[in-house]
C-alpha positions in Angstrom: 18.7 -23.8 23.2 17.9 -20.0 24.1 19.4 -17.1 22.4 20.7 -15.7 25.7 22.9 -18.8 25.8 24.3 -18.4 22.7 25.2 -14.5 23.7 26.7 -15.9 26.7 28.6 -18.1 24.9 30.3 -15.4 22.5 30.7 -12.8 25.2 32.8 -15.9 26.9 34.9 -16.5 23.5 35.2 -12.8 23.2 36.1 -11.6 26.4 38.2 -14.7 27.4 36.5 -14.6 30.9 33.4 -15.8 32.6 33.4 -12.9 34.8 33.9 -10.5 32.1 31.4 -11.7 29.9 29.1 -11.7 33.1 29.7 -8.0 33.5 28.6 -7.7 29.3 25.8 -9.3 29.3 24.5 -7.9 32.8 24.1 -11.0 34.7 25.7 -13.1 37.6 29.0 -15.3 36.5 26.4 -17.8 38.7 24.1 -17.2 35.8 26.5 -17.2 33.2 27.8 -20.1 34.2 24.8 -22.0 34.0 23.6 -20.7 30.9 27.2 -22.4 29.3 26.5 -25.7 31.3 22.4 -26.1 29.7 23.7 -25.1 26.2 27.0 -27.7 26.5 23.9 -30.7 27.9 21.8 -29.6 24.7 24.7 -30.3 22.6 26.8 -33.0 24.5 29.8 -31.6 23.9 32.5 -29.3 26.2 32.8 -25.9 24.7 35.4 -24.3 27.4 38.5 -26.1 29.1 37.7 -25.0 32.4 41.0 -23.4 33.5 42.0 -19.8 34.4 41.6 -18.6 30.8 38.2 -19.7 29.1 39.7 -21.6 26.8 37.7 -22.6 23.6 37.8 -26.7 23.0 37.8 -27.6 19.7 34.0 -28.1 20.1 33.7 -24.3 20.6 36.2 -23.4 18.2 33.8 -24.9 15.7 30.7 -23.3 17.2 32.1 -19.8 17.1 31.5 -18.9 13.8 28.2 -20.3 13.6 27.1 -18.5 17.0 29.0 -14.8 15.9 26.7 -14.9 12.8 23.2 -16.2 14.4 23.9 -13.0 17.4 24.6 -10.6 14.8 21.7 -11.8 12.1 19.4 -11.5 15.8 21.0 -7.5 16.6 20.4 -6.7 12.9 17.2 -7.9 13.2 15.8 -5.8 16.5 17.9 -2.4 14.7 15.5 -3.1 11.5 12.9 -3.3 14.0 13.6 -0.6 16.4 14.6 1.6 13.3 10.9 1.0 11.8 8.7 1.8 14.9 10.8 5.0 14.7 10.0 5.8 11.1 13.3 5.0 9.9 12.2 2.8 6.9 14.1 3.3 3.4 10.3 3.4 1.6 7.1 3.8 1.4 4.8 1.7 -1.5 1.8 3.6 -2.8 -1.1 2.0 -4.8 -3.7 4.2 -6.3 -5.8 4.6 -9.3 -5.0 6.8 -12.0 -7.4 9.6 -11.7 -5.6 10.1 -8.3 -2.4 10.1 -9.6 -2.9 12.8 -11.5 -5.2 15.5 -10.2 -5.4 14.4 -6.2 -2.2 13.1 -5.1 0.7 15.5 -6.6 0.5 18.1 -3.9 0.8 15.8 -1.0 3.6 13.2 -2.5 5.4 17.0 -2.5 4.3 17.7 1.4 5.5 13.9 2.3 8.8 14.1 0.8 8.9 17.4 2.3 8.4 16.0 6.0 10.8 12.6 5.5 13.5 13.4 2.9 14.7 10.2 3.9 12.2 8.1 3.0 12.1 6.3 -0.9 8.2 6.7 -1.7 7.7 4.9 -4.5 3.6 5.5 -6.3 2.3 2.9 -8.7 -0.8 3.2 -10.6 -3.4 0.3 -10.6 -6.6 -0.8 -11.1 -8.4 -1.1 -7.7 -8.7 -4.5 -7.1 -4.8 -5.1 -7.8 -4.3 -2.2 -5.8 -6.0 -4.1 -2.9 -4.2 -7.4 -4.0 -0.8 -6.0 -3.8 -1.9 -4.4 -0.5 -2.8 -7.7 1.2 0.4 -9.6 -0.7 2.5 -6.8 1.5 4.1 -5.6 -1.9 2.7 -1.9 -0.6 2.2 0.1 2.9 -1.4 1.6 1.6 -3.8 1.8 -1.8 -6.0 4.3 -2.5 -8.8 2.8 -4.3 -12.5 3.1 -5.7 -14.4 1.1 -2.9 -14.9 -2.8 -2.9 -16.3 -4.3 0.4 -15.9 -7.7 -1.0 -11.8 -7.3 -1.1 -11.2 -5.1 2.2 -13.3 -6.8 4.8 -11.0 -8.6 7.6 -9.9 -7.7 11.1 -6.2 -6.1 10.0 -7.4 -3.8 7.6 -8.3 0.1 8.4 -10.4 1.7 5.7 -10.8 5.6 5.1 -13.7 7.2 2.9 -12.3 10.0 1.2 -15.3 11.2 -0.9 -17.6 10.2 -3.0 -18.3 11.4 -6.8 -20.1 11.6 -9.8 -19.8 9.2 -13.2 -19.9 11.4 -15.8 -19.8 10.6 -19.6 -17.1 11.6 -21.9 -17.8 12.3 -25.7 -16.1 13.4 -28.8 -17.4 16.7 -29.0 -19.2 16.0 -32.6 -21.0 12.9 -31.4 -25.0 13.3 -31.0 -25.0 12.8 -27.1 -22.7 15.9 -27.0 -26.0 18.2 -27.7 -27.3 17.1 -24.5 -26.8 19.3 -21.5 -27.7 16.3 -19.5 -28.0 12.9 -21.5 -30.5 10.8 -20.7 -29.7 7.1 -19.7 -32.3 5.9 -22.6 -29.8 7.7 -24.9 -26.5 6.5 -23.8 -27.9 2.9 -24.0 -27.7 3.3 -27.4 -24.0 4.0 -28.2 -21.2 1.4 -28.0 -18.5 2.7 -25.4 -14.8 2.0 -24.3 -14.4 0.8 -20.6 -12.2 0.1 -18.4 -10.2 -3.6 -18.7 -11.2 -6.5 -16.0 -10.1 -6.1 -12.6 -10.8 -2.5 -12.8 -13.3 -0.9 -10.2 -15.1 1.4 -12.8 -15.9 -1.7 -15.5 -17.5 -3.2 -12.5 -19.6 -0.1 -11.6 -20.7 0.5 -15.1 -21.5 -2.9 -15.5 -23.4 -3.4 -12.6 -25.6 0.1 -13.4 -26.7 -1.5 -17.1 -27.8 -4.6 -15.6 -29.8 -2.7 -13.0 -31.6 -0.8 -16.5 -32.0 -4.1 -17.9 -29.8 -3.1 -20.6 -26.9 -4.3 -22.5 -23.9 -2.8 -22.2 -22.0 -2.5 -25.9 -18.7 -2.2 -24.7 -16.6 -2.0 -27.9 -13.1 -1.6 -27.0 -11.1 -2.1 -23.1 -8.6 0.4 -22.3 -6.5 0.7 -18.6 -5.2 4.8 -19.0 -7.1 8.2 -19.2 -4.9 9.0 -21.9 -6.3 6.2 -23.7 -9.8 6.8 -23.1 -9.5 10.1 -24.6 -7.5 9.0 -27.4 -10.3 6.7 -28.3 -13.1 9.0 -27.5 -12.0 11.8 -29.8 -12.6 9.8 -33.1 -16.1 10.1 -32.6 -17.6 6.9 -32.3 -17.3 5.7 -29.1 -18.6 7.4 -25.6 -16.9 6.0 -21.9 -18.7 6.7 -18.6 -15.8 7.7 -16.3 -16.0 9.4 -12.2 -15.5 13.4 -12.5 -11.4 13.0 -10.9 -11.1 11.4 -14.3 -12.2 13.9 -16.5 -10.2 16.8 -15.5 -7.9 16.8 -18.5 -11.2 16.4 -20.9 -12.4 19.5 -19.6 -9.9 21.7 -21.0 -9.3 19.8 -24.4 -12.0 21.6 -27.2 -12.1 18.0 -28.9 -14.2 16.2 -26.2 -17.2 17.0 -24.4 -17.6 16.0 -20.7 -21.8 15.8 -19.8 -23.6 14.9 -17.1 -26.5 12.2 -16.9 -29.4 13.4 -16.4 -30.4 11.2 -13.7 -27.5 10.2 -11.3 -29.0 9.1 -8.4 -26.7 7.0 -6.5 -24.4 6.3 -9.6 -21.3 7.9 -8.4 -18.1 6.4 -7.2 -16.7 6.0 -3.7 -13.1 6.3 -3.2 -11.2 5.1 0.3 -7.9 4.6 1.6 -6.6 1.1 2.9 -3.9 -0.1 4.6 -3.3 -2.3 7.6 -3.2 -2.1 11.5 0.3 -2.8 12.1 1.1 -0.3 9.3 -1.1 2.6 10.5 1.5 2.7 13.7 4.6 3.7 11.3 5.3 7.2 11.2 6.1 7.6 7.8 2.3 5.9 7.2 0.6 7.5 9.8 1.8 10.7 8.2 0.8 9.8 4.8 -2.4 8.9 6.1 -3.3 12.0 7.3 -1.5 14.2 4.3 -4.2 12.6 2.6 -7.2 12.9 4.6 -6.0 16.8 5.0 -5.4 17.5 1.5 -8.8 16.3 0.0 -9.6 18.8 -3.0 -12.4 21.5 -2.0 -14.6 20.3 -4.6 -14.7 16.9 -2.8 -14.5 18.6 0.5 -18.7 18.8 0.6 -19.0 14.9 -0.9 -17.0 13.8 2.0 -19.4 16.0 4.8 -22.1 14.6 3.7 -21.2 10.9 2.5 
């Protein structure tokens, strides 16, 4: 049983007619006619008393319904379809990490929804490998994310580098690491710190850095916002290593200190864009895509040549 048949078949109920429904369907009554005599064999029943009028038999009568709603479930179908590869889609599902949110991505959610008014875009902010798992679950159209080669290896997927950047730390402004105009890894060893909660991209990095030192890592207290880091920070006790996107807000706040480390070489983090093959042809994606990639801050401008 083909789909044409079936078309065949309603265009015949329709239209009353073999000839007509020939005429609809652009095809030979021959061809019509043949079409109606295969899908009757596959069902061993008559579906039309052959007489001047195509007649439904009762077979047909109780085939109609069935058949109206498969052809218009298939034309709904291809209009979704055809609709998509011509940008038409009611949303578009961001993923990103929360320094982006906030500092990188503002100005060109504004240019998106400038260029397709129609389009819901929805922006969620996530730790980078649940950014990557909703991406590959199809819950979003593209993450931006601090890079993990383990989670976007694989044929379908398009990655982006959009820059790379420095890991900073963040301090109350009274602690004894704030003195430092760049603090020494041998000092920050010593201090117990707030990270970032499992699943999270930074926890990893840090991690990974203090086992390369041969040193333990005291992390004290997990947190998953930059409101929360700073929160925590500014009682004094506690110091968090966090990328310089993150730290934008600390700048400007006369509580904290932001310092770099005095030897940074190759501790920084790398932050790409992800989505899929078959996404990257939508137009509403595409266009995203390239917002992006055009709208990449100046001061990561230079990272990004020379990364």
């Amino acid at each position: 049983m083909r789909l044409e048949q079936l078309q065949a078949f309603l265009a015949i109920a329709e239209t009353g007619s073999f000839q007509k429904a020939a005429r609809q369907c652009g095809v030979t009554q021959s061809t019509i006619s043949r079409q109606i005599q295969s899908l009757e064999a596959d069902l061993g029943v008559e579906l039309f008393h052959r007489t001047s009028y195509a007649k439904l038999t009762l077979g047909g009568e109780s085939l109609l319904p069935r058949v109206r709603k498969i052809c218009q479930e298939w034309q709904t179908a291809t209009q979704e379809l055809t609709d998509l590869i011509a940008g038409k889609q009611p949303e578009l599902c961001i993923a990103a990490i929360h320094s982006l949110c906030a500092s990188y991505l503002p100005p060109v959610l504004q240019k998106f929804c400038h260029d397709y008014p129609e389009v819901q875009l929805r922006v969620t902010s996530l730790g980078s490998d649940r950014a990557l798992k909703v991406l590959k679950d199809g819950l979003v159209d593209l993450a931006i994310v601090m890079n993990n080669r383990f989670l976007i290896t694989g044929k379908e997927m398009v990655v982006e580098a959009l820059y790379e950047e420095p890991i900073e730390v963040l301090t109350s402004v009274h602690h004894p690491l704030a003195q430092y105009e760049h603090i020494p890894w041998s000092e920050l060893v010593r201090y117990p710190q707030v990270v970032f909660k499992d699943g999270y991209g930074m926890q990893r990095l840090v991690q990974d850095k203090f086992e390369r030192l041969e040193a333990k890592l005291q992390a004290a207290l997990e947190v998953n916002t930059l409101d929360a880091f700073r929160g925590v920070v500014r009682q004094g006790e506690l110091v968090a290593l966090l990328p310089h996107s993150a730290l934008m807000e600390a700048r400007n706040d006369s509580t904290l200190a932001v310092r770099p480390l005095a030897d940074n070489s190759g501790f920084t983090r790398r932050v790409v864009m992800v989505t899929t093959q078959d996404r990257l042809q939508i137009p509403p994606i595409k266009n995203f895509w390239q917002l992006v990639i055009e709208n990449i801050p100046p001061q990561f401008q230079q990272q990004r040549s020379a990364s």
